[in-house]
N, C-alpha and C positions, 0 to 999 in steps of 0.2 A: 504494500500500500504506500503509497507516496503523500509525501508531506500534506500537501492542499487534502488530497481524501482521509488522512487521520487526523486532520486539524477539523474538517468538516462532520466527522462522524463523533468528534469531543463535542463538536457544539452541538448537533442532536442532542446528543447525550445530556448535557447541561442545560436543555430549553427543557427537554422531559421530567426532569428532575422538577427544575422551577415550577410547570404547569403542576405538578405533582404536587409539590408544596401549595401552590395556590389554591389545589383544589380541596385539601386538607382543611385549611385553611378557611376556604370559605363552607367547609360542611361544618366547623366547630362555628362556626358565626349562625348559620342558619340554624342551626341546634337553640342559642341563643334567642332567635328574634322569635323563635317557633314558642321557647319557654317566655318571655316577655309578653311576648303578645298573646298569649293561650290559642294559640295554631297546633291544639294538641295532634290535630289530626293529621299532622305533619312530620311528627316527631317518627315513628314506628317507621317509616321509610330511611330514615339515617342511618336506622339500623341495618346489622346482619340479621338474616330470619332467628338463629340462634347466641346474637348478643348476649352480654353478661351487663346486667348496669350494681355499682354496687354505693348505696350512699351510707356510708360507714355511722351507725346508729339510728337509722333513717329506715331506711328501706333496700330493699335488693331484689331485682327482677331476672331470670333468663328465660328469651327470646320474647318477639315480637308483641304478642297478647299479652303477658306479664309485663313487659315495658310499658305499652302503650296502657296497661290496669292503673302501674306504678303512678305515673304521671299523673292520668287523671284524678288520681286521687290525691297525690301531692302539690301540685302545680296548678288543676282543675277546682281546688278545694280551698286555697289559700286564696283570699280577698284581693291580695296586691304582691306581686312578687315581679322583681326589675335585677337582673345580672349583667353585670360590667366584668367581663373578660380581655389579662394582660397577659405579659409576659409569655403568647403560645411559642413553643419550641418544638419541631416536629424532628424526626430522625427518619430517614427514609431507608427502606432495606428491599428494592424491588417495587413487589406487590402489597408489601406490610410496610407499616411505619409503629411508631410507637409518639407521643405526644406527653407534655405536660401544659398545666395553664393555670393563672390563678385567677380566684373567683373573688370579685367585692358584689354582695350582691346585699340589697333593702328588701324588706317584707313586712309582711303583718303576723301577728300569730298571738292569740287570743285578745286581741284587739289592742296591740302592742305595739309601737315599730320595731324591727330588729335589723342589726348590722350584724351581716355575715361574712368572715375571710375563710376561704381555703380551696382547694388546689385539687385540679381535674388529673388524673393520669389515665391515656388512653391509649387504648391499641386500635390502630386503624388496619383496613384490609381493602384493596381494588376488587373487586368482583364486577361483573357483565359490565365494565366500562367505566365501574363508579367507584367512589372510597367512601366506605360506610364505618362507624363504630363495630367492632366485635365485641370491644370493653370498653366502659367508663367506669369510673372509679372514685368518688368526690370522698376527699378528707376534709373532714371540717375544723378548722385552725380555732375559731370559736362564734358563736353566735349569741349577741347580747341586745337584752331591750336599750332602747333610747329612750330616753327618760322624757322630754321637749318633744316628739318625733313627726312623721305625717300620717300616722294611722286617721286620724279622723277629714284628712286631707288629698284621700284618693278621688273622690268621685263625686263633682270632675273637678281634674287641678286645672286651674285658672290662673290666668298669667296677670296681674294688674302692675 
């Protein structure tokens, strides 16, 4: 192979990679506006038919019907719940990736506000074209009421 064609077959390689990343990327995003917005009926397609979800004291679902139960009853049942996702790092390996991310996320919960910190670890997989969760994994760093908060300020928030 001559220079120009291993130079050109690195840059495939490196565009692949990128789209690869982006598409990660944008499934951990859409995971999010689907829990924001209660788009629950959105969520169970991120997944593998046989996903792992595991919210460490919380709940833990595997495959699709037990995910999509999980949710609606956590995410579907909670008044107000808003996640702000940083720091994604993905590691790509082929068809698999592996991921971490951390969560700032607000809610209500017994008619409370609360502040939540902690940290997604997931294992992604490419199947029929697409990259789906096989596992999420949420550790919770801690979740505490706010004393002043916006529990009685959800609906609707009004800009003045």
């Amino acid at each position: 192979m001559n220079d120009l064609e291993s130079r050109f077959h690195a840059l495939e390689e490196r565009v692949e990679e990128l789209e690869d990343h982006g598409a990660i990327t944008n499934l951990r995003y859409r995971y999010h506006v689907a829990v924001n917005e209660k788009r629950l009926d959105e969520l169970p397609s991120l997944f593998e038919e046989d996903a792992r979800v595991d919210f460490e004291g919380i709940g833990a679902a595997r495959g699709r019907q037990e995910i999509d139960a999980l949710y609606r009853d956590l995410v579907g049942e909670s008044p107000f719940i808003k996640q702000f996702i940083h720091n994604h790092l993905i590691t790509l390996a082929g068809d698999e990736a592996t991921g971490l991310s951390y969560l700032d996320a607000r809610t209500v919960r017994d008619g409370e506000s609360v502040l939540v910190a902690a940290r997604f670890d997931d294992e992604y997989v490419r199947s029929a074209g697409a990259w789906r969760f096989r596992s999420l994994r949420l550790r919770v760093f801690f979740a505490v009421p706010v004393q002043a908060g916006w529990a009685e300020a959800i609906e609707p928030l009004r800009v003045r």
